[in-house]
C-alpha positions in Angstrom: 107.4 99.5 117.6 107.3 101.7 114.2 106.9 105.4 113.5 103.7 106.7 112.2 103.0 108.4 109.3 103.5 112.1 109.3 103.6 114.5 106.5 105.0 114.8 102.8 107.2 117.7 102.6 108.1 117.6 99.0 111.2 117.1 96.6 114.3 119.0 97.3 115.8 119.8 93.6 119.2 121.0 95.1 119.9 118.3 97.3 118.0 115.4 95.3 116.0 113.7 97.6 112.6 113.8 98.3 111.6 115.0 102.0 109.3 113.4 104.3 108.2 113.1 108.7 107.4 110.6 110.4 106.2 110.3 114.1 107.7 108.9 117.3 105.5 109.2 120.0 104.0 112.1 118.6 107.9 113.5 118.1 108.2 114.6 114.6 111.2 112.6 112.8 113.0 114.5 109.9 113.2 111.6 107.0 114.4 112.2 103.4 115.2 109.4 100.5 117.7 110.0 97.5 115.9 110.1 94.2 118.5 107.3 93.4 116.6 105.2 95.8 113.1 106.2 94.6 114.1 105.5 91.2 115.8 101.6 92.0 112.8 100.9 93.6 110.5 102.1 91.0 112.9 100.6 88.3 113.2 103.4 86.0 115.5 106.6 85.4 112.7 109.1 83.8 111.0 110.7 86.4 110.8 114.2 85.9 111.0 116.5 88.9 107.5 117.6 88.7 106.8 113.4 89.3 108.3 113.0 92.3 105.8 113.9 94.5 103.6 110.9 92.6 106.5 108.9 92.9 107.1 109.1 96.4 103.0 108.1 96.9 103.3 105.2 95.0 106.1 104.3 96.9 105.5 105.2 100.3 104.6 102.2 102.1 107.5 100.7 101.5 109.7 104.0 102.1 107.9 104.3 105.3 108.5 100.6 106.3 112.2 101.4 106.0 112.4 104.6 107.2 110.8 102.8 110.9 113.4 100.2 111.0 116.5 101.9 110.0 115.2 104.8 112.4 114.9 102.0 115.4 118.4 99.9 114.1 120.5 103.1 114.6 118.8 103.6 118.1 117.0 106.5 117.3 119.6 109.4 117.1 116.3 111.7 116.7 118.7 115.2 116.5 119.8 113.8 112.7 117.1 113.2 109.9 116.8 109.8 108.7 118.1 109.4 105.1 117.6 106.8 102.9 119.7 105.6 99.7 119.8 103.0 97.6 122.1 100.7 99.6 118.9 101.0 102.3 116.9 98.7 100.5 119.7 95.8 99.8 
């Protein structure tokens, strides 16, 4: 099974990640990735804040794909958010 696409929330500036849903069953699932981790995947360092959003679309298949399995690996503990860092994609 995976989670559906939901929606794009946007980029956090405080907390530097970039904020996303996914779906369960029509459940929403909170989901965030570190810019740390946008940026290793997209192999650079010099995206602006105002690119994230971009970013995060060029990337999202990929995010997404993670976000479903590391969602379903730690058995779905739906009250926390799923957050994803670098060390996610390893």
């Amino acid at each position: 099974m995976r989670l559906q696409r939901g929606e794009v929330q946007g980029y956090d500036f405080n907390r530097m990640v970039f904020e996303f849903t996914m779906l369960n069953q029509g459940k929403v699932i909170l989901c965030a990735i570190s810019t740390a981790a946008m940026d290793d995947l997209d192999g650079r360092r010099d995206v602006k804040p105002d690119q994230r959003a971009d970013q995060f679309i060029r990337l999202r298949e990929v995010i997404e794909e993670r976000a479903s399995r590391k969602f379903f690996e730690e058995q779905a503990q739906a009250e926390r958010p799923v957050v994803l860092r670098s060390i996610d994609f390893r």
